[in-house]
C-alpha positions, 0 to 999 in steps of 0.5 A: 500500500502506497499513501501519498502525503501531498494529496492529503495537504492538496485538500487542505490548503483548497479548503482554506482558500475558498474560506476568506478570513477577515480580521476582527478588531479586539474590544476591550469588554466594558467592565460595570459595578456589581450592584445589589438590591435588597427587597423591603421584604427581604428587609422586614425578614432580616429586622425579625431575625435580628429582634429574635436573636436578642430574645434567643440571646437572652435566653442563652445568657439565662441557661449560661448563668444556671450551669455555672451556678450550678443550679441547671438540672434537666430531667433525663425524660425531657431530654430523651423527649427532645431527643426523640421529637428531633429525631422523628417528630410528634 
């Protein structure tokens, strides 16, 4: 068997011709600022969290005060109850 290599670039080189190839001009991409709108919803949403986190807080600082007084004994039911509603629901 017999290949002939400049057969093959023949090809090649009759494609390219018949396909004119113009320059196209570089751009540089128009760079704009990121902006972000915050709906009034999304505001009212976020004004509850924050005033129920203080509520939240102020509990956590409460439980806090009982176990470094020594005073915060939860019953073994309680936890076993709060343990099983997590974990299956009621």
């Amino acid at each position: 068997m017999n290949i002939d290599k400049t057969n093959g670039s023949s090809f090649i080189q009759s494609y390219q011709k018949m396909m004119p190839v113009s320059k196209v001009e570089k751009t540089r991409p128009v760079q704009t600022e990121d902006q972000l709108q915050i709906s009034s919803q999304a505001k009212e949403m976020f004004e509850k969290k924050t005033e129920m986190d203080a509520g939240r807080q102020e509990k956590i600082n409460a439980l806090k005060a009982q176990i470094q007084a020594g005073e915060y004994h939860p019953s073994n039911k309680e936890i076993a109850d709060k343990v099983h509603e997590f974990w299956f629901g009621k």
